[in-house]
N, C-alpha and C positions, 0 to 999 in steps of 0.2 A: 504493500500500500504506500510505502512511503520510502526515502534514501535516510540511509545509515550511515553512522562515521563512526570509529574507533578513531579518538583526539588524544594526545598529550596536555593538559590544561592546569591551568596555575590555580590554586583555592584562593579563594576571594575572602576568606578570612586569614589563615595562617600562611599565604603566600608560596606554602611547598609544590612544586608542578606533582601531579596525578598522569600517570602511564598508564595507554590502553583504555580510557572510558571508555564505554559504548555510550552513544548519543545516538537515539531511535524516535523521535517527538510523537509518529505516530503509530508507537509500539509502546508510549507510555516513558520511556527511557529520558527524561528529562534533567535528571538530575545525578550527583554522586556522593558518598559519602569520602571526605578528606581519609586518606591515610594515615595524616600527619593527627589531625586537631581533630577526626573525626562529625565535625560539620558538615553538614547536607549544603550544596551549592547546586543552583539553579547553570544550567550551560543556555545561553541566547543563540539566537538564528545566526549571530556573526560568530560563534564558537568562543563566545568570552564568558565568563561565568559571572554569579550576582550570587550575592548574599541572598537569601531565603524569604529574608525578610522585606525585601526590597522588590520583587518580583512582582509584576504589574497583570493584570490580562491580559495585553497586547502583548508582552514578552512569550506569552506560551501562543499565542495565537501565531504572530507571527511566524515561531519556531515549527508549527505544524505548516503553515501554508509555504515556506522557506521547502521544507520534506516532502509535503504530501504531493505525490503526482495523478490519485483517484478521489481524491474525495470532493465531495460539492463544497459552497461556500456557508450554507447554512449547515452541511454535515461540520465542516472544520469549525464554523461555531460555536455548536455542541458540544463536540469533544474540548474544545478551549474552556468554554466555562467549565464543564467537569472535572478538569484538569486542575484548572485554577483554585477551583474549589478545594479539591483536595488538599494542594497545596497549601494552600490557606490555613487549613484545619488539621494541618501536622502530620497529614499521610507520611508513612512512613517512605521512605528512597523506592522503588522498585532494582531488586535484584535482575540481574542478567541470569537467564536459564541453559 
C-alpha cells in the first residue's frame, strides 16, 4: 500500500543516531523507540524526527500521503486522524514483525 525506508536517524531528545528504523506510515511504523534514552520519537515525511510531544496532525498526515501510493484522500484522512489519535493518547511505538 505504501513505500518503506529502513533510515539511520538522530533522537530528537538525546541526540544519539538510531541504525536501521523501519519507517512504514502506512503500515503504522511511524515512530521509534531511542536506544540510547529510550524515548519514542515521531520520524516526518522529510525523514527528520520530532519529539512526541510536539507532533501535529499534518505531521502524520503528510507522512502517509508522502508513502501512500493507493489510498484515496479521505481514506488517508482517516487513517491520519487515527493515527494521530493514538499518538496523542500514548499508544505504545508499534514493533516491526
Amino acid at each position: 500500500m505504501g513505500d518503506r525506508y529502513e533510515l539511520d536517524v538522530k533522537c530528537a531528545y538525546c541526540g544519539k543516531i538510531n541504525f536501521d528504523i523501519w519507517y512504514a506510515p502506512t503500515c503504522g511504523a511511524l515512530t521509534f523507540i531511542c536506544s540510547n534514552c529510550k524515548k519514542t520519537n515521531f520520524i516526518t515525511d522529510n525523514f527528520v524526527t520530532k519529539k512526541i510531544e510536539k507532533v501535529e496532525y499534518d505531521d502524520v498526515y503528510n507522512a502517509l500521503v508522502f508513502t501512500s501510493n493507493m489510498l484515496s484522500d479521505d481514506q488517508l484522512k482517516k487513517i491520519a486522524k487515527e493515527m494521530y489519535e493514538k499518538l496523542k493518547n500514548g499508544r505504545k511505538h508499534r514493533k516491526r514483525i
